[in-house]
N, C-alpha and C positions, 0 to 999 in steps of 0.2 A: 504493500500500500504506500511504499515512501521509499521513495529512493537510495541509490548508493550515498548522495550526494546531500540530504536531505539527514541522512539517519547519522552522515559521520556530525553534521553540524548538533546534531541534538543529542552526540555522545562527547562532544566536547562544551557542549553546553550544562551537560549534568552535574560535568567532570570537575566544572568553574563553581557552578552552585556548592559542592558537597564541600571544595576546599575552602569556599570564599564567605559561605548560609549556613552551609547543615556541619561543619567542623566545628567551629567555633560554639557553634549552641549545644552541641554533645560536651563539650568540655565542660560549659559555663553547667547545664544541667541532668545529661545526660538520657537514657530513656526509662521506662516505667519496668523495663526487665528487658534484659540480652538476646530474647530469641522470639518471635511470636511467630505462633503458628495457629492453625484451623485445629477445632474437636480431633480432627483425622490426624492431627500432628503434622498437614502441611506447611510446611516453612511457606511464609508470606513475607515478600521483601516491602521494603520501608515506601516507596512508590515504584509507579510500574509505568514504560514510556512506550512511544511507538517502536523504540528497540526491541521491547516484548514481545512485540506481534508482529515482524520484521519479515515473518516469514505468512504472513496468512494474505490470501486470496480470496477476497470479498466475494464472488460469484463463487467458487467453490465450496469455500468454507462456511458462508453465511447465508448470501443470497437473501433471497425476502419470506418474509413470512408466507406459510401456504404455499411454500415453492419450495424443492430439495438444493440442501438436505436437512430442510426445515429448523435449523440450527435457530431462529429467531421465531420459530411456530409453527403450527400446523394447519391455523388459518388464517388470510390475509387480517381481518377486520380482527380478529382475538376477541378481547372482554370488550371492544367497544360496537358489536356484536350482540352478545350477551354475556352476560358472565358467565363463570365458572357453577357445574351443581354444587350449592350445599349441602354435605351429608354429614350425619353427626349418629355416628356409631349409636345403635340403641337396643337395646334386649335384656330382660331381667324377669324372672318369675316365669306367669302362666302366660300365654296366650292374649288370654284378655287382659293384661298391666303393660306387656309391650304393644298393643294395638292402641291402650290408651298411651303409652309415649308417643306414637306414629300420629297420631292426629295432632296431638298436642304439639309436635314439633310444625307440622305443615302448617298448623295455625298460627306458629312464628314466626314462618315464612323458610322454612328448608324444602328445596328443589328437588330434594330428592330422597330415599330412604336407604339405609345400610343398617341389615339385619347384624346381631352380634347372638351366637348359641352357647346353651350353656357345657359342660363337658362330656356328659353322656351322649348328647344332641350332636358333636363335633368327632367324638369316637364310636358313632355309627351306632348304641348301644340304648336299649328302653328305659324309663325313666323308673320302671320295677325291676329291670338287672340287680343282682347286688353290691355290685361295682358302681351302681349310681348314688349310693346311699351320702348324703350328706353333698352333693352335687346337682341334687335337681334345681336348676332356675335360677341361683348362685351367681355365673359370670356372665350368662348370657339367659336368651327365653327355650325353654323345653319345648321341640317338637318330638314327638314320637308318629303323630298319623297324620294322614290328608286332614280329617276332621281338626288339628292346632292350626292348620295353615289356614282352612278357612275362616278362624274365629283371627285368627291374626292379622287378615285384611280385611276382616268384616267392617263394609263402609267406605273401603279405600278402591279407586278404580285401577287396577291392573295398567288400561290401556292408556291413563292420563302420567303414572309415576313410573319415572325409574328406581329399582330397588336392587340393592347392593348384596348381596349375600356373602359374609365371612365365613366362610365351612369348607373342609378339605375335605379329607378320606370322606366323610359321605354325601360331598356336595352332589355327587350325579341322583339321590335322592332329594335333596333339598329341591334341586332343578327340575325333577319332575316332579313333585307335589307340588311346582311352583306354575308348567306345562298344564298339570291336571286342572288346577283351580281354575283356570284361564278356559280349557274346552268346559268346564264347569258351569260358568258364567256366561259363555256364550261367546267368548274375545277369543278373536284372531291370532295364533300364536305368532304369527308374523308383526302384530301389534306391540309385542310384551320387547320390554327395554327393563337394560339393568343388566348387572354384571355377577357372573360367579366368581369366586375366588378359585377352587380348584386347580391349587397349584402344588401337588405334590414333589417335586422336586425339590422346591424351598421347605419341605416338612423333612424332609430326610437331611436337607445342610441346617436346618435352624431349630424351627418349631417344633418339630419330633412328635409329629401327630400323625399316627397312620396305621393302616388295617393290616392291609398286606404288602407286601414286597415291591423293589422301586419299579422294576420293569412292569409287574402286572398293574401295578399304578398308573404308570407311562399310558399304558394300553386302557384304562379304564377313561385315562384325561383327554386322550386321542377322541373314544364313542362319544363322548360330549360334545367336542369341537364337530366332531362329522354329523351328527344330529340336530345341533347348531346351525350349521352352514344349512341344513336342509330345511328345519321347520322354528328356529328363530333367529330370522336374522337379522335383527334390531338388537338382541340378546349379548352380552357377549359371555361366550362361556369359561371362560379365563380369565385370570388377572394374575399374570407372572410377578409375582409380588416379592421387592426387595425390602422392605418394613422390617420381616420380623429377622433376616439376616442381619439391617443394622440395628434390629434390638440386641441382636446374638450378642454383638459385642464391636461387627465390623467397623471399618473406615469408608468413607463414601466412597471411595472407586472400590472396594470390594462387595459394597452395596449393588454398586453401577453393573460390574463386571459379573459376577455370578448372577444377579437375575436376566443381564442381558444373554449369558451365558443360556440358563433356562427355556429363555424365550425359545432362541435358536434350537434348541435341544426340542423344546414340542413342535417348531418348526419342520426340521427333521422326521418329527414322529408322523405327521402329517403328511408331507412327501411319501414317505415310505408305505405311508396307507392306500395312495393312490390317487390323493387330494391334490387339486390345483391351487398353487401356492396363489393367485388372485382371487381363491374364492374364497378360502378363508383366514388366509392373514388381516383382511380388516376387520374381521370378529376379534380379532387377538388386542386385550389390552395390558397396560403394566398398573404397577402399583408400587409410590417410592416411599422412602420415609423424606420429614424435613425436618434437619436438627437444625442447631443454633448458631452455625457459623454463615451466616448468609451469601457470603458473594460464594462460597465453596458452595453451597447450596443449588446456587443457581447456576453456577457452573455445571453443576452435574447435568440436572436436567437438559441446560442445552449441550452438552455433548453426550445425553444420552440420544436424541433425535437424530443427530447428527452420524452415532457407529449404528443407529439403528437403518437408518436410510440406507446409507455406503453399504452395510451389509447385506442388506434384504437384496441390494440392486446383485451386488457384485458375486455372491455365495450363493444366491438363490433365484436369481433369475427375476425376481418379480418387477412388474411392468406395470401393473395398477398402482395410481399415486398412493389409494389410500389402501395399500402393501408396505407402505414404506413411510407411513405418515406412523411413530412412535405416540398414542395417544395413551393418556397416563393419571392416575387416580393417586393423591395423595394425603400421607396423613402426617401430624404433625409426633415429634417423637413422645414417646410415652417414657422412654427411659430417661430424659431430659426431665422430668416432674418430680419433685422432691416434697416428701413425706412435711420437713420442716419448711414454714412459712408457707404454707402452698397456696396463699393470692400471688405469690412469687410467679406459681406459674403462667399466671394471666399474661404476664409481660414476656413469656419464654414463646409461649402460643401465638402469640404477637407474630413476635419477631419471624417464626418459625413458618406459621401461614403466610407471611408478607414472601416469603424465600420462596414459595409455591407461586403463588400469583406474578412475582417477577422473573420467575422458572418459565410459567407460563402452562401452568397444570390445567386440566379439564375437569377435572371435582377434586374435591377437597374437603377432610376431615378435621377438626381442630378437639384437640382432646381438652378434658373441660381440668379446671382447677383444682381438684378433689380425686383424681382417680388412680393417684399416689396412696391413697386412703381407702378407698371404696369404689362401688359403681357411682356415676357421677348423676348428684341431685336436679332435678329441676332446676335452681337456680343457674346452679354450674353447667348446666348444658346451655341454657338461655345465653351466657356469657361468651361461652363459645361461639354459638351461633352469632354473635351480636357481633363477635371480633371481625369474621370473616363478613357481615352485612357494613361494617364500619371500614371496612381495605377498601371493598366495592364502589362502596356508595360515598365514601369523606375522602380517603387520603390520595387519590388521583391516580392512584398504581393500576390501574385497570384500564388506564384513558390512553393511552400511550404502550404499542405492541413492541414487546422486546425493550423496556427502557434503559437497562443497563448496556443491549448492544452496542459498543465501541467503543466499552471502557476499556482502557488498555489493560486494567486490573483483571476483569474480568475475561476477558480472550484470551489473554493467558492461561486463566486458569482453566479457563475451558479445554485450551489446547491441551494443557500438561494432565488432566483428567481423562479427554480421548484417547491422549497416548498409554497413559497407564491402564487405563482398561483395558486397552486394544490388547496389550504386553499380558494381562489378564488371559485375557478370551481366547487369543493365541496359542496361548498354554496348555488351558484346557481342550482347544480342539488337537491340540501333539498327542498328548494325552490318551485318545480317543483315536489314534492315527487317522485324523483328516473328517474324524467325525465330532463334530461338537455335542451328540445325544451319548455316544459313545465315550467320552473323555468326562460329562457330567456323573453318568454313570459309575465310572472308575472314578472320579474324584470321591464319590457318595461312599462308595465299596472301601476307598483305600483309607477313609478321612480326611483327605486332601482339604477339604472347606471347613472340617471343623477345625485343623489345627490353625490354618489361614486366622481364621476367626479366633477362634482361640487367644491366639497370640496378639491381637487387637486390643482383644478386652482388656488383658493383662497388662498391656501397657500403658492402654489409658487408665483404668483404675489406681497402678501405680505411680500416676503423673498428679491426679488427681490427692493420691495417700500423702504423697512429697508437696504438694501446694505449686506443683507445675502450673495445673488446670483447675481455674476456683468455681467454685459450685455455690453459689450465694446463700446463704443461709444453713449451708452444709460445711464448709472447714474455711467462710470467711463472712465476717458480717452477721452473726450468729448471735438470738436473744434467747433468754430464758423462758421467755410469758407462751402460753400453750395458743397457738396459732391454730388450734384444728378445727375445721367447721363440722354442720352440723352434716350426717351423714347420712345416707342413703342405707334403709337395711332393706334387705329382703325377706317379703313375711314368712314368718313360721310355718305357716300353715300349706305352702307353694306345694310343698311334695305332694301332703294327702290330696290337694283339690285336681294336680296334675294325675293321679294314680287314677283318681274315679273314673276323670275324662277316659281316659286308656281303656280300664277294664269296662268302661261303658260303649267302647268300640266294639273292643273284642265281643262282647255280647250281642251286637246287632248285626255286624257282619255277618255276610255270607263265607264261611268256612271250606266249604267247598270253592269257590272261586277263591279265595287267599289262595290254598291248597296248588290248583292248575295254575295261577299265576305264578308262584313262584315256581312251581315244577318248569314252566315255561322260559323263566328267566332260567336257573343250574342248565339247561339243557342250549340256552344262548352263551352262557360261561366257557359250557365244555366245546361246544362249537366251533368256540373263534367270532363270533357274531357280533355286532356292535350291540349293546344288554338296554340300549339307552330305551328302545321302542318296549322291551318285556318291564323296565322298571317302571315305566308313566304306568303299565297296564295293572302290576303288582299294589301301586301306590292306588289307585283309581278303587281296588277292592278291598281299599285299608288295611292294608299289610302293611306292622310296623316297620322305624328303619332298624330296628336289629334285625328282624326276622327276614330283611332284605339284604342286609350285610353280613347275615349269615353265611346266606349262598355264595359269599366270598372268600370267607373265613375258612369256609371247607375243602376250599380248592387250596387254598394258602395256610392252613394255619398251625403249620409245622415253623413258617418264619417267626410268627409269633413267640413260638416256644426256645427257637433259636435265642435269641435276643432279650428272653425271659421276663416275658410283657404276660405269657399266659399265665 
């Protein structure tokens, strides 16, 4: 962007400042500490000039919004457009307490809904197992049949909301009690918008939430995308989600890299199915975390657009823009929120959503100020939501597409995040020799990602023990007076009133149709068959989801016992 001739004047123009400005004022007061760097422990220099970017190619590397390699966005007009969806995580109790969150939230003006399950509900397993004891309704809302899903949108239209589903190992159940309620009601499954999580890959490097084994996983997350592609395609059935890697512990490019890594990897699975990569790579969405170091923040995201473009074009052939348009769901960090002072977090949430919207995210979660503590109150979600309605609607970050584009600070760091991802992804695909599904795989097998990880956490925590990295109200700026508010419980009574629902199923039901439905799915299992078509039919006759996750478990559930989970 600047010349030979241009860039030596502006390297002896620095060269005169530092000896003539910035020498003399280090002596006289020096700085606030020796070394600054991002959460990730990227070194950031003191300023950053067009020498920084010395090497970058506007039309290449940037180009315009809605144009590859979408490095400034993914559509020309961005928030001035419309804005971004707000969603704000919600699930707690029966049915009927999170359906009253769901209204309650639209009525404050949230775009969109994102279901959150509780842990029997997320490990495929009934709310009478005895493994669910003391977990019914607890972290999230209990489904076990068709009949929770409908009391939990009782009211709400399908075809008006997008709704967000956090659920792995048994989201291809969540999705089709989600499919059934919809031919229920009489809506167009071509209507139905909204996102699953279903990203088992990031459950075996982070969350460690899963039924069975990675490859029949793989293959389980594949029948969704291909049933997807055929009967919702407003839906998206994935969200390759790097959130709960960088809760693991990571650094933002190994956030970037290993879910970019994933993506490709069910890219791959798809190829290998038979699928045209323009049909269903723009069903394919992500999901980032946003910590607290904002310009690294916003780095990331736009050099995640940017290897996602380059790749989709040059690895994988694709030819549809929106194949290669990186569309991406974010949340704000939850390991960022701290137990002490926690109005503290109101200001972390801030910051953290502000790093999304000038990332230039497509919805966005903001975790509320209390859930260091508990599930987060009424109050505390209202404030959430109120953060992200006040970025919007007051501080002008929406009005203007790309607004950090050209800061020298910022291109850089974008560059220096590309590249080390790239150095990432790379890796993984050697790995896998020339396969990035196959390199994911053996990273998963060898532990490749946890020690990665690993090794992140540890050094941030220990940076953090020594007073490298201050945590306000945690080891600097620290009061005695009890700062806790008032908390959210969840009532006592959640278990018995969800068990009645249950056994009040099982009672009406047709027992025979459960019976051929599942017989019909084990027998799509053993096949090879895509199961997606036999599970909507199994859900549809009120077949729990253990008694659907079963028929998984039987085929696999020798892994289980591997790993000493049974």
């Amino acid at each position: 962007m600047y010349d030979d001739e241009e860039l030596s004047e502006i390297r002896e123009a620095k060269a005169s400042w530092e000896a003539e400005t910035l020498d003399p004022t280090l002596d006289r007061h020096g700085e606030r500490k020796e070394r600054f760097a991002t959460v990730s422990n990227r070194e950031v220099d003191r300023i950053y000039t067009p020498e920084d970017v010395a090497d970058l190619d506007y039309d290449e590397d940037l180009g315009y919004p809605g144009e590859e390699p979408y490095t400034r966005g993914v559509y020309p007009t961005m928030y001035r457009g419309r804005t971004w969806t707000m969603r704000q995580f919600a699930g707690f109790g029966t049915a009927e307490e999170t359906n009253e969150r769901f209204r309650y939230l639209i009525d404050e003006g949230q775009t969109g809904l994102s279901t959150a399950f509780d842990m029997p509900s997320l490990m495929g397993i009934d709310s009478d197992d005895k493994m669910s004891l003391g977990e019914v309704g607890k972290e999230g809302v209990a489904v076990d049949t068709l009949r929770d899903m409908e009391v939990l949108f009782d009211g709400i239209d399908l075809a008006e909301v997008s709704t967000s589903f956090t659920i792995n190992p048994s989201a291809p159940v969540i999705y089709a009690m989600y499919v059934a309620l919809a031919d229920q009601r009489g809506i167009d499954r071509e209507e139905l918008r909204g996102t699953l999580q279903n990203d088992m890959l990031k459950e075996f490097i982070a969350q460690k939430e899963w039924v069975v084994p990675p490859e029949p996983s793989l293959d389980l997350v594949t029948d969704t995308i291909e049933f997807a592609v055929a009967e919702t395609p407003k839906f998206k059935p994935i969200s390759v989600s790097g959130y709960h890697i960088r809760e693991a512990g990571s650094t933002a490019v190994q956030e970037l890299a290993f879910t970019l890594a994933d993506g490709f990897a069910y890219v791959e699975a798809c190829l290998d199915r038979g699928l045209d990569v323009d049909e269903f790579a723009p069903q394919l969405s992500f999901f980032f975390n946003s910590h607290n170091s904002l310009f690294e923040e916003v780095a990331k995201f736009r050099a995640a657009r940017r290897i996602y473009a380059n790749v989709m074009d040059e690895w994988y052939d694709a030819e549809a823009e929106a194949s290669k348009r990186l569309k991406f769901h974010t949340q704000t960090a939850g390991q960022s929120l701290t137990a002490q002072q926690p109005l503290n977090n109101v200001a972390r949430v801030t910051i953290q959503a502000l790093a999304g919207v000038l990332g230039g995210t497509q919805s966005l979660h903001t975790n509320s100020f209390d859930e260091a503590l508990a599930l987060p109150s009424e109050q505390a979600v209202r404030v959430a939501l109120r953060t992200q309605q006040i970025i919007a609607e007051e501080s002008g970050a929406a009005d203007i597409v790309d607004p950090l584009g050209g800061s020298f600070a910022v291109e850089s760091l974008t560059d220096e995040t590309e590249a080390d991802a790239m150095a990432y992804i790379e890796e993984i695909r050697e790995m896998g020799d020339g396969s990035v599904r196959d390199g994911v795989l053996r990273g998963i097998e060898q532990g490749y990602f946890h020690r990665e990880i690993q090794e992140s956490a540890y050094e941030y925590q220990e940076r953090v023990d020594e007073g490298e990295e201050t945590v306000v109200g945690v080891n600097a700026y620290e009061i005695d007076e009890d700062t806790r508010p008032d908390l959210l419980k969840v009532d006592e009574t959640t278990r018995e009133r969800q068990l009645d629902r249950l056994e009040s199923v099982k009672a009406d039901r047709d027992d025979d149709a459960v019976d051929a439905a599942l017989g019909d799915l084990r027998d799509a299992v053993e096949a090879g068959e895509n199961v997606m078509p036999a599970i909507v039919t199994a859900v549809k006759a009120y077949a729990t989801m253990g008694e659907i996750m079963e028929v998984f478990e039987a085929e696999h559930g020798a892994y289980r016992e591997r790993i000493g989970v049974a």
